[in-house]
VONU-144796 format. One record per residue: z, y, x of N, C-alpha, C in turn. Coordinates in steps of 0.02 Angstrom, whole numbers, plus 32768, in hexadecimal, padded with zeros to 4 digits. Layout:
n_z:Z&n_y:Y&n_x:X&ca_z:Z&ca_y:Y&ca_x:X&c_z:Z&c_y:Y&c_x:X
...
This chain:
n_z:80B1&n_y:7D9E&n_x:7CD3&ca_z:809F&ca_y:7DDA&ca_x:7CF9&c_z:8091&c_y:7DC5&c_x:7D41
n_z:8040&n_y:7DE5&n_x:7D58&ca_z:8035&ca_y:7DDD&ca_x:7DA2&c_z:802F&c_y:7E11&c_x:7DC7
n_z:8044&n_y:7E26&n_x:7E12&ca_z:8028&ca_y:7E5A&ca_x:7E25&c_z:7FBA&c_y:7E4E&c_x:7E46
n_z:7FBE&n_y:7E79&n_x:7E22&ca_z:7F6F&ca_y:7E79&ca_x:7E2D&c_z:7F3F&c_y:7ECA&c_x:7E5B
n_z:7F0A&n_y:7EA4&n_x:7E72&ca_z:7EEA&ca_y:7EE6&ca_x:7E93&c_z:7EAB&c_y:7ED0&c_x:7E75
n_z:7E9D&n_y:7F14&n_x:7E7D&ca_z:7E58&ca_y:7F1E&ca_x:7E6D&c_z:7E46&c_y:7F5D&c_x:7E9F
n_z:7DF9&n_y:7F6A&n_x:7EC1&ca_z:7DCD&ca_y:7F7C&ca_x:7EF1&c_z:7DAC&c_y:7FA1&c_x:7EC7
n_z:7D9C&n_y:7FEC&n_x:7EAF&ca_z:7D75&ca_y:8007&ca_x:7E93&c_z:7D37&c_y:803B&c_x:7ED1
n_z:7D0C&n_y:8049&n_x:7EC6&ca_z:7CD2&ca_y:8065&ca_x:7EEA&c_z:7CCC&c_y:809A&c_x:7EBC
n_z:7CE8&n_y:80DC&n_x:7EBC&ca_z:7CCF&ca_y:811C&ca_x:7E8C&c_z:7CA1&c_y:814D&c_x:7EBE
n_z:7C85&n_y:816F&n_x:7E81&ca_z:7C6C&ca_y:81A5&ca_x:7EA4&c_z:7CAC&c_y:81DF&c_x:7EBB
n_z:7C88&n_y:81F3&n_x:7EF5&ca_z:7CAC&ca_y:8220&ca_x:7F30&c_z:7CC4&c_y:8269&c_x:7F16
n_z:7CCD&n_y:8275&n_x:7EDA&ca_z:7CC0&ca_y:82C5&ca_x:7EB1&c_z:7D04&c_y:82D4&c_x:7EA4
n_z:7D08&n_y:830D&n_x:7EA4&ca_z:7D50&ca_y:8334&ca_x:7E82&c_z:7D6C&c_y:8316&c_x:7E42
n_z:7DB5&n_y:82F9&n_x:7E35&ca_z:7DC3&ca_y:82F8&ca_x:7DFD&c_z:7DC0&c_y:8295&c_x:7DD4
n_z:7D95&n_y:826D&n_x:7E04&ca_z:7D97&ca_y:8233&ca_x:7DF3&c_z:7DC7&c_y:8214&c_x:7E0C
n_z:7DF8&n_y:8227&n_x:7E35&ca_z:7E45&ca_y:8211&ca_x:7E47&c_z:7E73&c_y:8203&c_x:7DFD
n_z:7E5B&n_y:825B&n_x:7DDE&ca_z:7E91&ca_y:8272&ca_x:7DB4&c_z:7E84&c_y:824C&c_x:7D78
n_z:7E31&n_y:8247&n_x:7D62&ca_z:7E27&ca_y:821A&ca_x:7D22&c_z:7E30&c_y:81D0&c_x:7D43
n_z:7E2F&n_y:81AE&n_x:7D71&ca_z:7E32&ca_y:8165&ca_x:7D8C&c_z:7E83&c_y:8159&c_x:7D76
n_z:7EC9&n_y:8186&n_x:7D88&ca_z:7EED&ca_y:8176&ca_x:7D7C&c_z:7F14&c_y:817D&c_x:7D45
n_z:7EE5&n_y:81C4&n_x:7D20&ca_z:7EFD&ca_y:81CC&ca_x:7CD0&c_z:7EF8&c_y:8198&c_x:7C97
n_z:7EB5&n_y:8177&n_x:7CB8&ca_z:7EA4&ca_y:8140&ca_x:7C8B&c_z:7EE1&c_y:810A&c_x:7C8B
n_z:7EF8&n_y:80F8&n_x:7CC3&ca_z:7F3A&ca_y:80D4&ca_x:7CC5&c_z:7F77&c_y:80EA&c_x:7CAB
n_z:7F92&n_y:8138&n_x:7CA5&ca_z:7FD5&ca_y:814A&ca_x:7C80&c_z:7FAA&c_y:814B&c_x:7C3C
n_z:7F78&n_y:8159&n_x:7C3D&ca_z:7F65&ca_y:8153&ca_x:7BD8&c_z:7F69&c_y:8131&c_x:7BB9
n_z:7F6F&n_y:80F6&n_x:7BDF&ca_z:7F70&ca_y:80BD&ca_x:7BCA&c_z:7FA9&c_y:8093&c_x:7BCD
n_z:7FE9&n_y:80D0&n_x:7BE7&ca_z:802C&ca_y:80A3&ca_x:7BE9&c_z:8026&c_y:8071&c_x:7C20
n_z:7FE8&n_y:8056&n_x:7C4C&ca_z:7FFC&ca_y:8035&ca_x:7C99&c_z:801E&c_y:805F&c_x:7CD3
n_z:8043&n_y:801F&n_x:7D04&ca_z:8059&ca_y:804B&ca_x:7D34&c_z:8039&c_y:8028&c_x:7D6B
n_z:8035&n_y:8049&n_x:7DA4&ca_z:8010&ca_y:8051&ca_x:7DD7&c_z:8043&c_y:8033&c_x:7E12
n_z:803F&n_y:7FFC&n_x:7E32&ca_z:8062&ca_y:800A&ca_x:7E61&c_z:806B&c_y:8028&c_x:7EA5
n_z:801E&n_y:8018&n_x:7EBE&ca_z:8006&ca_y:8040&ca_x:7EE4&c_z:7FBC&c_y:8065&c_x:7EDE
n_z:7FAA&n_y:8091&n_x:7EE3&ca_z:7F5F&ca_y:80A8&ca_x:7EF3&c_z:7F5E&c_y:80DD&c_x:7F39
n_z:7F17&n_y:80BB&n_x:7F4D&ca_z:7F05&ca_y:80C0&ca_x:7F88&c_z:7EB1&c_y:80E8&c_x:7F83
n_z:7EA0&n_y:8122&n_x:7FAD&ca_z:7E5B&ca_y:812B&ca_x:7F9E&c_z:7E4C&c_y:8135&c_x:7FCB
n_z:7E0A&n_y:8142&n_x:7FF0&ca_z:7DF1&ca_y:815C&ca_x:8030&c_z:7DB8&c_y:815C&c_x:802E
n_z:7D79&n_y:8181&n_x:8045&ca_z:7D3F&ca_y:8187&ca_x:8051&c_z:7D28&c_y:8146&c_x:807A
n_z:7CE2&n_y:812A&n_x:8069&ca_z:7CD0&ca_y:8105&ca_x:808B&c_z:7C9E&c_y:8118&c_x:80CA
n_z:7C83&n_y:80E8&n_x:80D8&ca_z:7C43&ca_y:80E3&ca_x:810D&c_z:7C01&c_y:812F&c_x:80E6
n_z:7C14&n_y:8115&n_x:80B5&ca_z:7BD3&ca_y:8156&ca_x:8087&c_z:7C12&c_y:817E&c_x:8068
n_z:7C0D&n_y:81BB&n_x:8081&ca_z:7C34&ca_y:8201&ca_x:8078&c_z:7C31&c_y:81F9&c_x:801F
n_z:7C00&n_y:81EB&n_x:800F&ca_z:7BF2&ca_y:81F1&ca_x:7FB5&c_z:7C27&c_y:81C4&c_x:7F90
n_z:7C46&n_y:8197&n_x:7FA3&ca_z:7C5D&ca_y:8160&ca_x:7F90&c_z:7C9D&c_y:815F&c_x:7F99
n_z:7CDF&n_y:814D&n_x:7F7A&ca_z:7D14&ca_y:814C&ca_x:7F90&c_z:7D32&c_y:8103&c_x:7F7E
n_z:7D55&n_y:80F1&n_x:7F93&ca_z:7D62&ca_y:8098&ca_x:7F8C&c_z:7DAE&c_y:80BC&c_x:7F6A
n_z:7DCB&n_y:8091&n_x:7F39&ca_z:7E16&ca_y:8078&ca_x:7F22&c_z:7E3B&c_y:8052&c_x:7F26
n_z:7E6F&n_y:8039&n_x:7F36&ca_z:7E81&ca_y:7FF7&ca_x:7F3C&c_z:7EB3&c_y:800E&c_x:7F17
n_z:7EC9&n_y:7FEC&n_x:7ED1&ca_z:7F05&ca_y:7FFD&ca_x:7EA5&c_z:7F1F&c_y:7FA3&c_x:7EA0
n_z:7F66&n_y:7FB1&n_x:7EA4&ca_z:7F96&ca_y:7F79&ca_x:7E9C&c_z:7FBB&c_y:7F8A&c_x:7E49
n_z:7FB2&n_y:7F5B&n_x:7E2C&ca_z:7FE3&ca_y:7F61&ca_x:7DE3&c_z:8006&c_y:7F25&c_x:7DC6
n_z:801B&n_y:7F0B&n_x:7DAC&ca_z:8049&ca_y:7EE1&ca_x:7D8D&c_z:8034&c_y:7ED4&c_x:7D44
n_z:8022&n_y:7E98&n_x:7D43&ca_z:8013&ca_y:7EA5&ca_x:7CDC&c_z:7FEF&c_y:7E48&c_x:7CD2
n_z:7FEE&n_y:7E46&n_x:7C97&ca_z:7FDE&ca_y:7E01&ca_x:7C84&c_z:7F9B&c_y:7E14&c_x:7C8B
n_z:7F79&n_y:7DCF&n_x:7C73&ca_z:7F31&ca_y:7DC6&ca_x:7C74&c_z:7EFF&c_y:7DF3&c_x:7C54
n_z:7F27&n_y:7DF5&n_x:7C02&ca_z:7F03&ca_y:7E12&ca_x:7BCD&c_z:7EF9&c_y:7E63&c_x:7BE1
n_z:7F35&n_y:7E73&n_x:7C00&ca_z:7F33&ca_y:7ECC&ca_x:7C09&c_z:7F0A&c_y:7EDF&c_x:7C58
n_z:7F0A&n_y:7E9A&n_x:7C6B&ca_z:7EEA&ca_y:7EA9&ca_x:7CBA&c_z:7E8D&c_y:7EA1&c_x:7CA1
n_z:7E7B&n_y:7E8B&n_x:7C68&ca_z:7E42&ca_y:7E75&ca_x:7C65&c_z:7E2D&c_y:7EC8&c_x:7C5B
n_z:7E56&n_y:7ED1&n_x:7C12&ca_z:7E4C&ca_y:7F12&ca_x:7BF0&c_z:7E3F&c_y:7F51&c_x:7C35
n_z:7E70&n_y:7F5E&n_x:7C69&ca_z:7E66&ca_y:7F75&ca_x:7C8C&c_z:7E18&c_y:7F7F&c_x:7CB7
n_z:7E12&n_y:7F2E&n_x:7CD2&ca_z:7DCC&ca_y:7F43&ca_x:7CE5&c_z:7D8E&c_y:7F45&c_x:7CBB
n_z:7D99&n_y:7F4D&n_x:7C79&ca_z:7D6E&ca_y:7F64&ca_x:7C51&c_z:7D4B&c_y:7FAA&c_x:7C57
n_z:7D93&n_y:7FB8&n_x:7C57&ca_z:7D9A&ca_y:8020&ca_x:7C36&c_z:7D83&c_y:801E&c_x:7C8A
n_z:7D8D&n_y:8022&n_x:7CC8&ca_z:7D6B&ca_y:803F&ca_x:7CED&c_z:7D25&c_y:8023&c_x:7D0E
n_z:7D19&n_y:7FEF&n_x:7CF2&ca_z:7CC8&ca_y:7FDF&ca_x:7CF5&c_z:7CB1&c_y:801D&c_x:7CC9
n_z:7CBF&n_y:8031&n_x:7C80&ca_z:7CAB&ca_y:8053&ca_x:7C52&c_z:7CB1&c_y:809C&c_x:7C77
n_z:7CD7&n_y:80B2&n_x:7CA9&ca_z:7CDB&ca_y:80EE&ca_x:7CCA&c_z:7CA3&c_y:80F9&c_x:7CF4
n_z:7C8F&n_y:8152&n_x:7CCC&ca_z:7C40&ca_y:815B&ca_x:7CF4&c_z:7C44&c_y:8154&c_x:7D41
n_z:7C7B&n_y:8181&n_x:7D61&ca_z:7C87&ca_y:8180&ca_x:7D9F&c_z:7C97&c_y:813C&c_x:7DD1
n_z:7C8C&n_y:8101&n_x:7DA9&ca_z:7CA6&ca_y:80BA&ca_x:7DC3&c_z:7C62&c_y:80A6&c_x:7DF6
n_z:7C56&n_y:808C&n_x:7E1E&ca_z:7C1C&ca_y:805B&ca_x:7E2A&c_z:7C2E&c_y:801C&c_x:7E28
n_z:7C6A&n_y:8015&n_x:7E58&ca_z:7C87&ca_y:7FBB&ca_x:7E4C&c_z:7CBC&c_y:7FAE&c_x:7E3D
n_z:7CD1&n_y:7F87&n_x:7E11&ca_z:7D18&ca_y:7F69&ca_x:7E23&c_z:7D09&c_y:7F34&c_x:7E49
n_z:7D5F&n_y:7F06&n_x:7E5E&ca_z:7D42&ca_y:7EE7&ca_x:7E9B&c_z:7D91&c_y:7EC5&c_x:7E78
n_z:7D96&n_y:7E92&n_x:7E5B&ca_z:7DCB&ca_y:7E5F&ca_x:7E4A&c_z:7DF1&c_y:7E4E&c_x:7E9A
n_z:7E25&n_y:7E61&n_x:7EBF&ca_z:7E41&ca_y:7E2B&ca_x:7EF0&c_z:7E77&c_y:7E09&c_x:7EE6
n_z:7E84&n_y:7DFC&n_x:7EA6&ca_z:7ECC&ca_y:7DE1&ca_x:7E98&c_z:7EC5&c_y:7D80&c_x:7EAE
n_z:7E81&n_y:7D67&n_x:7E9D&ca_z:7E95&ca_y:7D34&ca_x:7EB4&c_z:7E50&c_y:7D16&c_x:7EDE
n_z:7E49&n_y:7D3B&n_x:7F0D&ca_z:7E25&ca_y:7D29&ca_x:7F3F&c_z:7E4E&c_y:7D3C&c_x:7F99
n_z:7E32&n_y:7D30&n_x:7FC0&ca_z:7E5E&ca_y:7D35&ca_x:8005&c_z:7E39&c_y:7D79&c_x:8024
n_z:7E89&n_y:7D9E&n_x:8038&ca_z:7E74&ca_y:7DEB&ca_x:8057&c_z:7EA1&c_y:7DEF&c_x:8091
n_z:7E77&n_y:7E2B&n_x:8097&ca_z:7EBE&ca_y:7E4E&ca_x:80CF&c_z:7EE0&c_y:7E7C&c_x:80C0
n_z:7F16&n_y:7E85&n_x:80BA&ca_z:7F27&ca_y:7ECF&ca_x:8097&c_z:7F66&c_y:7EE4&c_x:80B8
n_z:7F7F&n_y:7F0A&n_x:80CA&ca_z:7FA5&ca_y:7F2A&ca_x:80F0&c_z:7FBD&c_y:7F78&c_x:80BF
n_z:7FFF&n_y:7F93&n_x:80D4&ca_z:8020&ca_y:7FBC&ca_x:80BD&c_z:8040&c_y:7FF0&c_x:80F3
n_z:8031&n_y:8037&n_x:80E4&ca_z:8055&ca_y:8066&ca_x:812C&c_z:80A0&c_y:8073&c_x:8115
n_z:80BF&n_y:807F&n_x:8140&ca_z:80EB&ca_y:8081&ca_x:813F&c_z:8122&c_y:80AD&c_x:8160
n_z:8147&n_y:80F4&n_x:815D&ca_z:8177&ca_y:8105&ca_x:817F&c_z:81C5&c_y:80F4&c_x:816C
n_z:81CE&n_y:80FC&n_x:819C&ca_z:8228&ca_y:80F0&ca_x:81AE&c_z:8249&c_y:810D&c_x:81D8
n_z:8273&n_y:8159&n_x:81CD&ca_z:829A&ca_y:8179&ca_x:81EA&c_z:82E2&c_y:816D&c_x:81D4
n_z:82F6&n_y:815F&n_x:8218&ca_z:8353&ca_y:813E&ca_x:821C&c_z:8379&c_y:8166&c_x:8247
n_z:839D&n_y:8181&n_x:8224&ca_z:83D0&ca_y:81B9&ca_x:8240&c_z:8419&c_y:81B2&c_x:826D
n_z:8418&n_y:81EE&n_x:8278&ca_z:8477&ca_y:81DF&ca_x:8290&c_z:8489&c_y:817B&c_x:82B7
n_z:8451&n_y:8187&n_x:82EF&ca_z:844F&ca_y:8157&ca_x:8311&c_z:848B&c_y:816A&c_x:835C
n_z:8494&n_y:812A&n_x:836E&ca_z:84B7&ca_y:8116&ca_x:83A9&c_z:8486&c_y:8105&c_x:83DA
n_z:849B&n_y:810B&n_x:840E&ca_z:8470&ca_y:80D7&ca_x:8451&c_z:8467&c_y:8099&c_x:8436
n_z:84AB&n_y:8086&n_x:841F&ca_z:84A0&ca_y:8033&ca_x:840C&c_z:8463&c_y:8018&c_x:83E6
n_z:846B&n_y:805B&n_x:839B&ca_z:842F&ca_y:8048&ca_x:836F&c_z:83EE&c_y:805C&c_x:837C
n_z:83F4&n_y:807E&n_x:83C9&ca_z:8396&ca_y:8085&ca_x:83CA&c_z:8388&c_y:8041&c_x:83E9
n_z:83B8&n_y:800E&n_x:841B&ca_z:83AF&ca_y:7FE4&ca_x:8438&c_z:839E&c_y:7FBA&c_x:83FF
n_z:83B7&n_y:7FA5&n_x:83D2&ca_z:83C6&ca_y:7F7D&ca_x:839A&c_z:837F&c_y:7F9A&c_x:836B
n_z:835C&n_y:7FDD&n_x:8364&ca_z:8316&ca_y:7FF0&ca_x:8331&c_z:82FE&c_y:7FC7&c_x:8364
n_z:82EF&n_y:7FD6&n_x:83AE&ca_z:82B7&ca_y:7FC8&ca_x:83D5&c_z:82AA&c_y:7F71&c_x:83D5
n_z:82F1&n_y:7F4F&n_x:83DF&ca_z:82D6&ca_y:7F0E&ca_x:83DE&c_z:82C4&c_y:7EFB&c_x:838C
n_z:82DA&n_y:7F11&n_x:8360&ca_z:82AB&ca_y:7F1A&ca_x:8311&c_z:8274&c_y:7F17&c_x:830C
n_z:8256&n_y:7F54&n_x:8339&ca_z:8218&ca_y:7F73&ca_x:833F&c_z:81D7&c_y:7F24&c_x:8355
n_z:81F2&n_y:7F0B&n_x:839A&ca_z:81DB&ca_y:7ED7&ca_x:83B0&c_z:81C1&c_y:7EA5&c_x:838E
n_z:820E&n_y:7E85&n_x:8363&ca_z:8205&ca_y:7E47&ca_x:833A&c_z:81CE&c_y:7E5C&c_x:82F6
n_z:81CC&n_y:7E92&n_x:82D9&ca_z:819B&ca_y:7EB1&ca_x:82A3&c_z:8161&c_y:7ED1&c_x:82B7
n_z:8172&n_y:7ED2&n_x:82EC&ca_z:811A&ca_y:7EF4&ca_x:8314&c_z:8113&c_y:7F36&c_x:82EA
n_z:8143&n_y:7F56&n_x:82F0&ca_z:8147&ca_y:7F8C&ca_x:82DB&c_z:8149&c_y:7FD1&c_x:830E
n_z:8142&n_y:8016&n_x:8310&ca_z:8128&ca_y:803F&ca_x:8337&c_z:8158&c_y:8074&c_x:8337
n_z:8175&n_y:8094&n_x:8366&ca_z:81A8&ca_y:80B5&ca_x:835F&c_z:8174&c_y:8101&c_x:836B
n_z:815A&n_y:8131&n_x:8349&ca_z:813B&ca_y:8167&ca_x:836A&c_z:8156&c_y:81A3&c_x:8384
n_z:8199&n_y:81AF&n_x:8358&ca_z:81B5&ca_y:81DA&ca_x:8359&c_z:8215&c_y:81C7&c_x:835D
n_z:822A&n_y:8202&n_x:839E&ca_z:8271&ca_y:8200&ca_x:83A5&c_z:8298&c_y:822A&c_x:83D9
n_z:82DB&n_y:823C&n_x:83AD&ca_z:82ED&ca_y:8257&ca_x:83DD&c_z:833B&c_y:823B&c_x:83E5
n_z:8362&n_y:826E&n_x:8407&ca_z:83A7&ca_y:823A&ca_x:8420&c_z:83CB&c_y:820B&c_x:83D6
n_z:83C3&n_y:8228&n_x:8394&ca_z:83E7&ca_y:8203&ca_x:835B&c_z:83B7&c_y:81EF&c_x:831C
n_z:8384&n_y:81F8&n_x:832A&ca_z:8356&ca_y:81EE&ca_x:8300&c_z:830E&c_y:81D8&c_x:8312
n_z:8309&n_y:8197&n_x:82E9&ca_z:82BB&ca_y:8181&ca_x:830A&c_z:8292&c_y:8170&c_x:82CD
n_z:824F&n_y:8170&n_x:82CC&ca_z:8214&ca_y:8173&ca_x:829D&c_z:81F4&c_y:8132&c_x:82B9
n_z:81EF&n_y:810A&n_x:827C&ca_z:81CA&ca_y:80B6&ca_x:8279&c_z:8178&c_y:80C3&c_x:8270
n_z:8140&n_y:80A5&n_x:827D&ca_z:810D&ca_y:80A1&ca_x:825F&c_z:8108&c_y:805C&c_x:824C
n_z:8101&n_y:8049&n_x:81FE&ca_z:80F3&ca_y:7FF3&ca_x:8205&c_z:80B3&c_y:8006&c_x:81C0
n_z:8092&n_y:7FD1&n_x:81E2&ca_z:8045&ca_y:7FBF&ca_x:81CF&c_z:8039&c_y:7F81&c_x:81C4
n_z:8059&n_y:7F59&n_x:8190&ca_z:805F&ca_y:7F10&ca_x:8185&c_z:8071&c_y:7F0A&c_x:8136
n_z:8061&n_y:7ECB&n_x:8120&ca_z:8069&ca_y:7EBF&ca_x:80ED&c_z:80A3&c_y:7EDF&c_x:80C0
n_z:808D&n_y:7EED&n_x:807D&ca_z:80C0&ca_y:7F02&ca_x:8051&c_z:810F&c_y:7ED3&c_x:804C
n_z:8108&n_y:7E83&n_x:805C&ca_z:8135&ca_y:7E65&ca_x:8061&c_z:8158&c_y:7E6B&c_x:80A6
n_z:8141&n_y:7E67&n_x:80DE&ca_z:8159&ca_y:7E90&ca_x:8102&c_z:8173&c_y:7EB0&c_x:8124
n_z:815B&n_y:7EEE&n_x:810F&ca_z:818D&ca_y:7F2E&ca_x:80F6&c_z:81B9&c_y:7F1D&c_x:80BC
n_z:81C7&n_y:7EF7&n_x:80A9&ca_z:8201&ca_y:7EF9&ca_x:8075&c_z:8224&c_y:7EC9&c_x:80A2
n_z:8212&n_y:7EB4&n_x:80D3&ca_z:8237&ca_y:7E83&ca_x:80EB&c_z:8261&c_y:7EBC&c_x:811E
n_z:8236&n_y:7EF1&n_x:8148&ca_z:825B&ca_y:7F18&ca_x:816F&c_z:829B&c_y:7F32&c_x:814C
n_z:826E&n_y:7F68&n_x:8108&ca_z:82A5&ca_y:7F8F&ca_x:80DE&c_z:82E2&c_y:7F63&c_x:80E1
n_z:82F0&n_y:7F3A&n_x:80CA&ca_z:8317&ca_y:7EFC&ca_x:80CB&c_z:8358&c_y:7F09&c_x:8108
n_z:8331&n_y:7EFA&n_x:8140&ca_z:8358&ca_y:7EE9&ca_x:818E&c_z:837D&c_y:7F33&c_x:819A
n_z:834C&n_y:7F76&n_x:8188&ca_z:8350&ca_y:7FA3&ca_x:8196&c_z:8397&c_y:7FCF&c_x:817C
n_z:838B&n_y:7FC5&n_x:812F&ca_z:83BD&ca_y:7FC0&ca_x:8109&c_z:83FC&c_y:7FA4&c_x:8117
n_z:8400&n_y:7F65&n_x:811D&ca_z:843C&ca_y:7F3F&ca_x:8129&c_z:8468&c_y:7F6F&c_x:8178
n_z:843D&n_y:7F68&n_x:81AF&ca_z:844C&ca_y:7F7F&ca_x:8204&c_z:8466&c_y:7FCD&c_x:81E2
n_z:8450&n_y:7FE2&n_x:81CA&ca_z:8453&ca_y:8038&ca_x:81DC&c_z:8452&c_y:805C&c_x:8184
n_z:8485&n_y:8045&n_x:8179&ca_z:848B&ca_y:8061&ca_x:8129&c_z:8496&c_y:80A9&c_x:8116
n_z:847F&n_y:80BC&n_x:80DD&ca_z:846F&ca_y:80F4&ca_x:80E0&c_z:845E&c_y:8136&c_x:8108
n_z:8440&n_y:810A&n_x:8143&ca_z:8411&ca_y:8140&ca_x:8168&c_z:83BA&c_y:812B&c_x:8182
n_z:83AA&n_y:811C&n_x:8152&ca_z:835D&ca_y:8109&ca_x:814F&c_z:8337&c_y:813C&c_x:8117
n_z:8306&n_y:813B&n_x:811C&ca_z:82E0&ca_y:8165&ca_x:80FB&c_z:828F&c_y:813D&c_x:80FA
n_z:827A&n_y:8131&n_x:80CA&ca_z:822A&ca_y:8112&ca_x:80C1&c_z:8206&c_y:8138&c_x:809A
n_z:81C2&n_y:8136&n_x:80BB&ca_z:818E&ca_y:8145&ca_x:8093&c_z:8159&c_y:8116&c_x:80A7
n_z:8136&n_y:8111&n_x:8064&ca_z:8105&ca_y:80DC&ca_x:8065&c_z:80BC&c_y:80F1&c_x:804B
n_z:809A&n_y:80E1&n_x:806C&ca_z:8059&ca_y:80D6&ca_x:8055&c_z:8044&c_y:80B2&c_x:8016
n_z:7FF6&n_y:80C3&n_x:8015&ca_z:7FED&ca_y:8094&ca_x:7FE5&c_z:7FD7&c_y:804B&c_x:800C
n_z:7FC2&n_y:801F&n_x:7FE3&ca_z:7FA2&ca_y:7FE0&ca_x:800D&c_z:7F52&c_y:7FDE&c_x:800D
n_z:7F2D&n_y:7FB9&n_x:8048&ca_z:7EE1&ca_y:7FBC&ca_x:8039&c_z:7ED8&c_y:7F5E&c_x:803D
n_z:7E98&n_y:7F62&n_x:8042&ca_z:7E9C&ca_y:7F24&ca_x:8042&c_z:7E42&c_y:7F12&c_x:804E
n_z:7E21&n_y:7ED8&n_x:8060&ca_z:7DFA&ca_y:7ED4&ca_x:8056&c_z:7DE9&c_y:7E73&c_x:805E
n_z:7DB0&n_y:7E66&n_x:8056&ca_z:7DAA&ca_y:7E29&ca_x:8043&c_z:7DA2&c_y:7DF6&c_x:8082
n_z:7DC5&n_y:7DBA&n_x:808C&ca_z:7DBF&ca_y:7D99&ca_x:80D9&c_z:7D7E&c_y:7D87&c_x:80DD
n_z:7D6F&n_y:7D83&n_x:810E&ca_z:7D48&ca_y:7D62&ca_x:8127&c_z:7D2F&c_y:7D17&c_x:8122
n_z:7D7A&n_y:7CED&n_x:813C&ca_z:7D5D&ca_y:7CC4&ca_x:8148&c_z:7DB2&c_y:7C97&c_x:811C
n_z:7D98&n_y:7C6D&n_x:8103&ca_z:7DD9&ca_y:7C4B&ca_x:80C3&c_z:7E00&c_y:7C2E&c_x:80F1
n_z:7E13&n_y:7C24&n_x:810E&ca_z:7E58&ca_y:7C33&ca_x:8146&c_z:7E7C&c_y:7C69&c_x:8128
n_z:7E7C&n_y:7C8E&n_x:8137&ca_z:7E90&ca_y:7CD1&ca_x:813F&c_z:7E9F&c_y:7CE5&c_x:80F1
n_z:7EDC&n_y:7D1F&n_x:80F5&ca_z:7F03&ca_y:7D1A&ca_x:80C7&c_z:7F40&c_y:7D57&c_x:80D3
């Protein structure tokens, strides 16, 4: 088992969210992340879905949505070089002076964004890799136990530039 992405290009219409991801529970796959957004052409919406699965069921996969009318591209990135990044919130509660001193120098070392706060409670923005953010969840967790709260995005991703990059 690998985690894999794939880049789909659908048309922009009502309802190709709902068959894009039905096709995946119909089929007993799970999703780890999906990501959608309109592109440069309003008509067009880009996907970036993350899933987990061997070869044979990852092939099968980009079969069935090449075969989808609403598809224009798939776009394989599992083993080529991207950029891909993951959003990220983190609200931490029932804080001290100490522990905003202690989020903020956090904040620094993770290049992470504090947007929101008030005297016991502060709101993270992190915009970095899915690893990461599992690396924050991690620190976050450990410092300030059971008073964190996450929500996550999906991940996007797109193809480097230049083979450096990674």
């Amino acid at each position: 088992m690998k985690k894999r992405w794939i880049s789909l290009y659908v048309e922009n219409e009502v309802g190709v969210l709902a068959r894009i991801s039905g096709l995946f529970s119909g089929k007993s796959y799970n999703l780890n992340s999906l990501t959608v957004g309109t592109t440069e052409d309003q008509s067009i919406s880009r996907m970036t879905i993350s899933l987990t699965s061997d070869e044979q069921t990852f092939e099968q996969v980009k079969k069935q949505l090449n075969r989808s009318i609403e598809v224009i591209k798939v776009v394989d990135f599992t083993d080529i070089a991207i950029h891909m990044k993951e959003l990220m919130f983190t609200k931490i509660s029932n804080c001290t002076q100490q522990d905003m001193t202690e989020i903020f120098r956090i904040c620094k070392v993770f290049d992470v964004r504090a947007i929101d706060y008030n005297s016991t409670t502060v709101l993270l923005e992190s915009i970095q890799t899915e690893t990461r953010n599992d690396d924050l969840i991690r620190l976050l967790g450990e410092s300030f136990p059971d008073r964190i709260e996450i929500v996550r995005g999906g991940s996007v991703a797109i193809e480097a530039i230049s083979i450096t990059d990674r």
